[in-house]
C-alpha positions in Angstrom: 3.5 -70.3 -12.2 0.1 -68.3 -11.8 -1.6 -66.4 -15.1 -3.7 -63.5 -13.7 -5.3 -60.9 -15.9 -4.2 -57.1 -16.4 -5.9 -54.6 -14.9 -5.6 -52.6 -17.6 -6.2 -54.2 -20.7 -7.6 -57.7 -19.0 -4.6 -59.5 -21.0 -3.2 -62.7 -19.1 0.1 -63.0 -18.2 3.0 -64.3 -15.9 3.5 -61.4 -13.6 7.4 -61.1 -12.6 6.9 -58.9 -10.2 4.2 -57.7 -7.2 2.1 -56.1 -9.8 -1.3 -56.7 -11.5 -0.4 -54.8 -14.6 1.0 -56.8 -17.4 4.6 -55.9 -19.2 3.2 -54.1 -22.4 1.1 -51.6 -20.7 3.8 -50.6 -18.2 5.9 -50.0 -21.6 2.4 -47.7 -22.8 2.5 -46.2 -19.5 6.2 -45.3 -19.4 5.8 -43.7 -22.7 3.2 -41.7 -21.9 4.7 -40.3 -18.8 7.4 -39.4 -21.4 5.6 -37.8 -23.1 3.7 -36.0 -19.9 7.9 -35.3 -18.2 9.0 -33.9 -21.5 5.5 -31.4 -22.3 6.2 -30.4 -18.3 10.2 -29.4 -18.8 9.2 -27.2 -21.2 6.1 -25.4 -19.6 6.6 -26.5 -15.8 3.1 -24.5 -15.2 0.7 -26.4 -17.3 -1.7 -27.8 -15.5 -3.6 -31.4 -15.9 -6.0 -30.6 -18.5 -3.3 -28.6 -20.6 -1.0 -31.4 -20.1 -3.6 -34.0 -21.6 -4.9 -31.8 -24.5 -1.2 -31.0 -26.0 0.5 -34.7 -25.4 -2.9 -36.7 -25.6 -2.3 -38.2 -22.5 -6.0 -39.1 -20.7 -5.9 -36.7 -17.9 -7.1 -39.6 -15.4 -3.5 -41.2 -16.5 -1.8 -37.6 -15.5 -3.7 -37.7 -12.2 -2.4 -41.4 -11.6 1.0 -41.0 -12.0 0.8 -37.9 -9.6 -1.3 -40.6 -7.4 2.0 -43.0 -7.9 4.4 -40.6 -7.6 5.6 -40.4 -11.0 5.1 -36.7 -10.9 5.1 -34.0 -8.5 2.5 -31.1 -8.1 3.9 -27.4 -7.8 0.1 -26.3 -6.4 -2.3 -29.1 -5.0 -5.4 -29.1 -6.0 -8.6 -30.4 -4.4 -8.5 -33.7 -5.7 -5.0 -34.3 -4.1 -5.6 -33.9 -0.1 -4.4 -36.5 2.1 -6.2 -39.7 2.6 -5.9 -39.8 6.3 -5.7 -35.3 7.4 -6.9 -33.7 4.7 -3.9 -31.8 4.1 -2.5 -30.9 0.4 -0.1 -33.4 -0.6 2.0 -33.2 -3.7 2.5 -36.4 -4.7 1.2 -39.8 -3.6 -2.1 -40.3 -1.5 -1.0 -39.7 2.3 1.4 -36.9 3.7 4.7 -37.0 5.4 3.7 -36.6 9.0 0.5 -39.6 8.1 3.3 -41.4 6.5 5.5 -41.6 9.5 2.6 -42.0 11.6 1.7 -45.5 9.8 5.2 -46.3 9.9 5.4 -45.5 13.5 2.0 -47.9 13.9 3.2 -50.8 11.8 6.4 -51.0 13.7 4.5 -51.2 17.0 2.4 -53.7 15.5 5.3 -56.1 14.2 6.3 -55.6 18.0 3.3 -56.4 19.9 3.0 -59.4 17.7 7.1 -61.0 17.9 5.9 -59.8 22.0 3.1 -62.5 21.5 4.6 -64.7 19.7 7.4 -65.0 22.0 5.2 -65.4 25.4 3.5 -68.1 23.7 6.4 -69.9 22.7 7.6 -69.8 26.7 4.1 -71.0 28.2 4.7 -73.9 25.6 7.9 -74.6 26.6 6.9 -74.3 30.1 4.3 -76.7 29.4 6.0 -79.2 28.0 8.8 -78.7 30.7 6.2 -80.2 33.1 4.6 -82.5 30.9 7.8 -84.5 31.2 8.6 -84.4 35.0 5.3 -86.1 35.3 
């Protein structure tokens, strides 16, 4: 059982899951983009900086659950382009198409590799094959 500390308030804990933040700030951080969900139902067109000032919300919080995907953008901004193209993306840090194009790239990986894997296993085998007709 590993301890490892919070990367948000440097607490230590037992993490349950694959995550590095511990239990009582993903509680803070659900409330708060409660807070953020209920503020935006009512005026959908509020932007960050609006958002913070009337909930109380740090706006670097608002811009990392958009980063997550925790919320959705109506208009990009700047801040918000893709990681890989540079297009506007909405949610998240890579668009659809660079999304599908990693996807695309891992999968061709995992296959080059189970590729390798699976000559190397024969020239073994092979190897040993001969190893005992001698």
């Amino acid at each position: 059982m590993a301890l490892i500390n919070c990367v948000r308030c440097g607490n230590l804990f037992v993490p349950e899951k694959d995550t590095n933040v511990c239990p009582a700030c993903i509680a803070n951080e659900t409330e708060l983009l409660k807070k953020v969900t209920d503020y935006l139902r009512d005026y959908p067109l509020a932007n960050a900086m609006e958002v913070s000032d009337k909930t109380g919300v740090p706006a670097v919080q608002i811009f990392r659950f958009v980063k997550q995907g925790s919320l959705i953008l109506t208009e990009p901004t700047e801040a918000f382009k893709c990681r890989m193209c540079g297009k506007e993306v909405k949610k998240g840090t890579l668009c659809q198409d660079c999304i599908d194009k990693v996807k695309d790239l891992k999968e061709s990986a995992q296959k080059k590799e189970k590729e390798r894997k699976r000559k190397a296993f024969e020239a073994e085998f092979k190897r040993n094959k001969r190893m005992k007709k001698r």
